[in-house]
N, C-alpha and C positions, 0 to 999 in steps of 0.2 A: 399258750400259743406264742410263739418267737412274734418279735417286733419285724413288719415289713422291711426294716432294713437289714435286718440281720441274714433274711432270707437271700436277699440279692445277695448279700457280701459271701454267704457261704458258697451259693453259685458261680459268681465271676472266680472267689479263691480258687474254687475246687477245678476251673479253666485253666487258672494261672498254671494251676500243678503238672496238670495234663501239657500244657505247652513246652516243648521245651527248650522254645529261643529263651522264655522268661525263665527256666530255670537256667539257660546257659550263660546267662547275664548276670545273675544273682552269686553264682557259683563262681564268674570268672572274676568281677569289679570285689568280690569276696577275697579272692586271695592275690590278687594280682599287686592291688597299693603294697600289702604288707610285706609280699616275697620282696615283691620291688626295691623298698625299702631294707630291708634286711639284707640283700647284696649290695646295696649300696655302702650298706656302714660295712658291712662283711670286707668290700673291698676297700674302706677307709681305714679301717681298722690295720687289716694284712700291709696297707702301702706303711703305714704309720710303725709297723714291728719287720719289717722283713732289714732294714738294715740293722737291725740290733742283731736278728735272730743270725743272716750270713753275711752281716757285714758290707762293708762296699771296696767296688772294683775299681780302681785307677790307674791308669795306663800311663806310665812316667817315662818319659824322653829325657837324657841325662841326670836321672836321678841322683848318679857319684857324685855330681858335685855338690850336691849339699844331705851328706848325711845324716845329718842333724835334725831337719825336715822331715826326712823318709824316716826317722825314728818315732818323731811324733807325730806322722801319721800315722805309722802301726799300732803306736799305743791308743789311737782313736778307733780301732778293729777296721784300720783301712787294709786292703790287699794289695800291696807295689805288684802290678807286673812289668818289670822292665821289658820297653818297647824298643828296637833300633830306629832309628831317625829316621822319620815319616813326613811328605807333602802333604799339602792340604787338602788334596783329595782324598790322600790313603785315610785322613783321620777323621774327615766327615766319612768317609765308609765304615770306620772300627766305628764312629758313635751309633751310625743309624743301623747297625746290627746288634746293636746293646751289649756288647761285650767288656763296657767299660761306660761306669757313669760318667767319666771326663775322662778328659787325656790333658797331663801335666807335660809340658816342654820345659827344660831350659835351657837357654842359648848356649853356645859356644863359650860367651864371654862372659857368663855368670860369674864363675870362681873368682873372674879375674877382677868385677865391680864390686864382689861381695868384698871381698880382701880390701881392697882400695875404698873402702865405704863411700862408694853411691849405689846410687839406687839401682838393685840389682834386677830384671828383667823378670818375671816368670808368667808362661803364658797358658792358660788354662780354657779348653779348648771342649765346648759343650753343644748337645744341639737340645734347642729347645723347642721343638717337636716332638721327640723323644727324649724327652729330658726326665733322669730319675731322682727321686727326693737327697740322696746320697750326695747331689753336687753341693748344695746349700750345707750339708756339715764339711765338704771340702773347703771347701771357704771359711768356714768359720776357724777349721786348724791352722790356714792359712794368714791371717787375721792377726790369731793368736800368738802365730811363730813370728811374724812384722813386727808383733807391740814388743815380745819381749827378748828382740837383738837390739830395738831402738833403746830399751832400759837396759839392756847391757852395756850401750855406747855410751852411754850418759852418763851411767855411773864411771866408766871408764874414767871421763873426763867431770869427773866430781861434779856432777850434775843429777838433782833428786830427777827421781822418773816421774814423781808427783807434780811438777812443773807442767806438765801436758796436760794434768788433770786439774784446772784449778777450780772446777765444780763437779762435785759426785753427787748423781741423780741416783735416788732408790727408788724402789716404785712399790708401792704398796695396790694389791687387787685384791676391791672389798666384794667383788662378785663369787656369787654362792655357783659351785660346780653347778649343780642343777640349773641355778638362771640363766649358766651360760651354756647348757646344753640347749634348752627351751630355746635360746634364742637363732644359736647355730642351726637345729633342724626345727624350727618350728614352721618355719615355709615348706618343709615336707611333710610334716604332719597334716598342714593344711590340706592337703587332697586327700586323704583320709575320708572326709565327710561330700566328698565329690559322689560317690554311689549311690547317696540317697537319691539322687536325681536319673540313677542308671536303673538301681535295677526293678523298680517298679514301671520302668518306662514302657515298658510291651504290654503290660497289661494294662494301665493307662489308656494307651491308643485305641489297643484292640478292644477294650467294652464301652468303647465311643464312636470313634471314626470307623475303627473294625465292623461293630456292627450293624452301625446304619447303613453301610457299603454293604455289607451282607444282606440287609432288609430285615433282619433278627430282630432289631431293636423296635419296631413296629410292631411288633407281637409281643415283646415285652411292656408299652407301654401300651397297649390295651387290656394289661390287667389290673382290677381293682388298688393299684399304689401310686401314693404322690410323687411329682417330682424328685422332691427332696431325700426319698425315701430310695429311688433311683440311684439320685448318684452320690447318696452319703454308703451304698452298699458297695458301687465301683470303688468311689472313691478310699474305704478300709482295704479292701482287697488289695488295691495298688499299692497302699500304702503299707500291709501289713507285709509282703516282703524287701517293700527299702527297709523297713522298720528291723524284721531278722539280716539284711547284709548288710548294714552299718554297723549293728552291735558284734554280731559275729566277726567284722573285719577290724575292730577298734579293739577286740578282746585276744584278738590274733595278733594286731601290730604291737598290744600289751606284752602281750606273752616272750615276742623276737625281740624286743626291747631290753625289758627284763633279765634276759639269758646270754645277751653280749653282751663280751667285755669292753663296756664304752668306754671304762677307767684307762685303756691304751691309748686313749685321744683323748683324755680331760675330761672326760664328758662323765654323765651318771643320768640314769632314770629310776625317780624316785613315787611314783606314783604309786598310791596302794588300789589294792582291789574297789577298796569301797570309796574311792574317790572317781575311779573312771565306773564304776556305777552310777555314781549322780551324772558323769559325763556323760552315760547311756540316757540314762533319763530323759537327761536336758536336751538331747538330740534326739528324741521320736519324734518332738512339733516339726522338724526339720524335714523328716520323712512326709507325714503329713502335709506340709506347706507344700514339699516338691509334686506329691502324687495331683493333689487340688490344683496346681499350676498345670500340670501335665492336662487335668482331664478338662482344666477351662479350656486351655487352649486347643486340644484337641478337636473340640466340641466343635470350632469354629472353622476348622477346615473341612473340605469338601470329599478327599480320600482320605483310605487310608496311606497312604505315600508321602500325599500333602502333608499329613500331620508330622508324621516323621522328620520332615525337611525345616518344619517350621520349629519342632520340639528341639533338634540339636539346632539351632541357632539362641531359643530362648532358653538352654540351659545353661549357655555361658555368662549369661547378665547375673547369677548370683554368685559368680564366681570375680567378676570385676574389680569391688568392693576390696577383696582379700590382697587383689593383686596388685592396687591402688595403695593400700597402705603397706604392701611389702617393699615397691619401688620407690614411695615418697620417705620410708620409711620411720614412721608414725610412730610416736609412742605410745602405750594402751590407756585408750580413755573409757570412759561411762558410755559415751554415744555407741560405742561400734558393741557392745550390748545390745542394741536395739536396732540391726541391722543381720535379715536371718543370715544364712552361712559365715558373715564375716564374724559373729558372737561366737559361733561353735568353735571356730579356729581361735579366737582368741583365749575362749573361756578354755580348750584345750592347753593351748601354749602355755598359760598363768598357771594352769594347776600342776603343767610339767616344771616350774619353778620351785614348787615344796613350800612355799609358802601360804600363810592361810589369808585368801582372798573372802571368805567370808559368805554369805547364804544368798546378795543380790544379785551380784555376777549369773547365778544357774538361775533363780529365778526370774532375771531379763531375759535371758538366751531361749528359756523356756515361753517365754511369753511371747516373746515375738515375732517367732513363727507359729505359734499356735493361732498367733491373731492373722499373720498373712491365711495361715490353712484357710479359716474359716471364711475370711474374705474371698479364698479361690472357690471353696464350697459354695457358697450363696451364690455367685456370680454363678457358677456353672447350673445351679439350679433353678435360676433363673433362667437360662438363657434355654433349658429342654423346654421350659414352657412353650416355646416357641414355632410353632408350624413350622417356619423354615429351616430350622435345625433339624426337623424331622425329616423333613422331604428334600433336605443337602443343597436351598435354593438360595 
């Protein structure tokens, strides 16, 4: 004979199923982080190769007079399209139609300062509302054409070029691709573990608030089972589909991860299969902790409406923590282990580093929503003892 709670839980699941706002919830917070994610790098990725692939566009006002220039920008795969001499209006209209990542002027009297060595004018002409990656390598040819007519002046006049530079900085970066991926998207990753608290939320409500509003629940508990027995069966139920949309959507955002080329932007994901396994692991207390949060609180409002209004307000207090150490921007310590949603994010982030963090990390993360669940459990099984929760007074 099955355990009186496993009976409830097989009933409320076999509810969830039939529902299908809970399956439209499950199905949507399922693939939405990870699509989401994955056009995002999709479009980091494409903004970061499209000038290699065709290049960039610049629209050059007097470009004859310094051919030299217009040389070595081509050799940079820039494209001159010489412009006729344009107002300020006509050349904010050529940027904000994107037909040119900038527009290059040079004055009338260019040739004639460059010749006479002063400082010759060049006016570069960007909008930064539409502004494309392209102008920042303009600049940089730009830059580089400056430093080496000032070293040709120099030498000219028997003058080292190394006089400008009387300290050469190297820079050594002892950071591991991976650390700096983790750290770059690790604030997107963090919403990642946002679902658990979504998609068991409909059924949460509805085998609480739903059906004391219905008067169902009345009838349920006049049959021979405890309490406890109650809502440890709701409480699996809710829990057991954040438990499949988390993992399902963590093994998805694996997967998109995995299969771009993050190596176009520096970046690499190194994560193996059996590493975000224990990430699965470590994050079912998480599902558990959210569904037990859901059904206490549920318990305690009067509709089913009310609970709904009061559930998205209290599901943003586990997301606080995460956002509190991304803006003060914290470095990872022992304590946020022991803080449910902000440990999953972290112990996520550390393991996208490649590094071996070692067996206490998942077993804090593990523990410490396991202990909020069961705190949310008791309390809620407490509180159906209660005549007035039954009769919604």
């Amino acid at each position: 004979m099955s355990a009186k709670f496993l009976v409830v839980f097989k009933k409320e699941f076999r509810e969830s199923l039939r529902d299908k706002r809970s399956l439209g919830l499950l199905a949507l917070f399922t693939l939405m982080y990870p699509v989401l994610l994955g056009i995002l790098l999709h479009q980091w990725i494409d903004r970061a190769t499209k000038p290699e692939r065709e290049g960039i566009v610049l629209a050059v006002i007097g470009g004859a007079q310094a051919p030299t220039l217009m040389a070595q920008l081509k050799q940079k795969n820039v494209t001159i399209h010489d412009t006729p001499p344009l107002g300020e209006a006509a050349i904010g209209e050529l940027l904000r139609a994107r037909k040119a990542a900038a527009v290059l002027r040079l004055p009338g009297k260019y040739a004639t300062d460059y010749a006479a060595m002063r400082p010759a004018r060049i006016e570069l002409w960007y909008d930064s509302s539409t502004e494309q990656d392209g102008r920042r390598d303009i600049e940089e040819v730009l830059n580089a054409y400056a430093t080496n007519i000032a070293s040709a002046r120099l030498l000219a006049h028997g003058v080292s070029p190394a006089a400008l530079s009387p300290v050469q900085v190297q820079r050594y970066d002892t950071g591991t691709t991976a650390a700096r991926s983790a750290g770059i998207i690790g604030g997107i990753l963090g919403f990642l573990f946002f679902p658990a608290f979504i998609c068991g939320l409909s059924a949460a409500v509805d085998s609480t608030a739903g059906e004391r509003e219905r008067r169902s629940l009345e009838v349920l508990m006049a049959q021979p089972v405890r309490t406890w027995e109650l809502v440890t069966g709701k409480w699996l139920a809710a829990a057991s589909l954040a438990i499949v949309g988390i993992t399902f959507e963590l093994m998805l955002a694996h997967a998109i991860l995995s299969w771009m080329p993050l190596e176009e932007i520096g970046m690499t994901w190194r994560v193996s299969w059996g590493r975000l396994l224990l990430v699965c692991v470590a994050s079912v207390p998480l599902s558990l902790f959210a569904a037990g949060m859901q059904i206490a609180v549920a318990m305690n409002a009067r509709s089913f409406k009310e609970a709904q209004s009061v559930l998205s307000i209290v599901m943003l207090v586990p997301m606080l923590p995460g956002l509190a150490v991304s803006m003060l921007e914290l470095k990872t310590a022992s304590w946020m282990y022991l803080v449910p949603m902000l440990s999953n994010q972290t112990l996520l982030r550390e393991t996208a580093k490649g590094g071996d963090i070692g067996v206490l990390p998942f077993v804090l993360t593990f523990l410490c929503s396991a202990l909020a669940a069961w705190a949310a459990v008791a309390f809620a099984a407490w509180r159906m003892k209660s005549e007035r929760y039954v009769l919604a007074v």
